[in-house]
N, C-alpha and C positions, 0 to 999 in steps of 0.2 A: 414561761420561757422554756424550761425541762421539756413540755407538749408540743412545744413550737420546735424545737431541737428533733424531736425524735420521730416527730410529722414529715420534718423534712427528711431526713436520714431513712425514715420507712419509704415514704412517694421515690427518693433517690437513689435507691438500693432495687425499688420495681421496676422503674426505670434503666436501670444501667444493665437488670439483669433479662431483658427482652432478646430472643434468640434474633442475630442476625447475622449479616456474612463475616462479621470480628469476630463472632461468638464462633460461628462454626467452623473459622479459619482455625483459631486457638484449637479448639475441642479435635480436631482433626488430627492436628499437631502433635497433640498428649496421648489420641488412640494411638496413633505411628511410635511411639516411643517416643518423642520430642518434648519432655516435661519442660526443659528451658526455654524453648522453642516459644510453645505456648505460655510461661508464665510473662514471657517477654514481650508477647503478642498483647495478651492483657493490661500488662505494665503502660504498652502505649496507648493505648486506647484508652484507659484513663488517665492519662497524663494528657492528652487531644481532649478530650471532656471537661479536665479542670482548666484549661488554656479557654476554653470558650466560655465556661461556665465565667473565670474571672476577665473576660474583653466585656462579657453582657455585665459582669455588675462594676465594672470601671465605666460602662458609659458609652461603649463605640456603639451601638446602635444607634444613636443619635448621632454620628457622622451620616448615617445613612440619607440625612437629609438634606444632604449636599445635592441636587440633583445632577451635576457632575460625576462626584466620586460615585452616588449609585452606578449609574448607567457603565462606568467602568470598573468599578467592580463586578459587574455582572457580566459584561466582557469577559472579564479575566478568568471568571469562575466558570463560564461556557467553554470558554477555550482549554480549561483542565481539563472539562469533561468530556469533548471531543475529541481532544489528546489520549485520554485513559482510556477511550472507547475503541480508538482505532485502534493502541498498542492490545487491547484486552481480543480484537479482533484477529490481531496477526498472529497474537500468541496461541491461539483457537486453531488457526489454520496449520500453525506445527504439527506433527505426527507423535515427533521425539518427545515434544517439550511440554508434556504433562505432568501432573502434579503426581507421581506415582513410587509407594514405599520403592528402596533399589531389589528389595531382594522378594522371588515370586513369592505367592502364597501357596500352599499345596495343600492334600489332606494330611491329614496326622499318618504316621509310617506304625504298619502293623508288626507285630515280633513275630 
């Protein structure tokens, strides 16, 4: 049981810890000075992990056999992504509206 515990905990900790754009959202966050920023950033992102982790061991995949609710949920889940594509699109085309610390970078000042 102890082996079985700590198999999961090890597979779940390699997993959770795979660089991706959460990770590097947070990690960005923390270089900029934003330590709360980023613990907050992580905070949800596992808190979205244990939400799905516990909908798959309650059972809702087996709704998916509805073929009804499939086909509509996939709808609905197209249509976020479509959504977040365009909005990810406009925001790209801003000049202003990037992700950028407020204050320049410069070199270090000589004496």
């Amino acid at each position: 049981m102890t082996v079985a515990l700590l198999t999961g905990f090890s597979l779940g900790f390699l997993v959770a810890a795979q660089v991706g754009p959460i990770w590097l959202l947070a990690a960005r966050s923390v270089i900029l000075g934003r330590l709360t920023i980023g613990i907050m950033i992580g905070l949800g992102a596992a808190t979205i992990d244990m939400a799905y982790g516990a909908l798959g061991l309650a059972g809702a995949g087996s709704l998916l056999r509805i073929s009804g609710l499939r086909l509509g949920l996939g709808l609905l889940g197209a249509a976020v992504l479509i959504i977040l594509g365009a909005l990810a699109l406009r925001n790209a085309t801003r000049v202003g509206n990037q992700a950028e610390p407020s204050t320049k970078i410069t070199s270090p000042r000589t004496p």
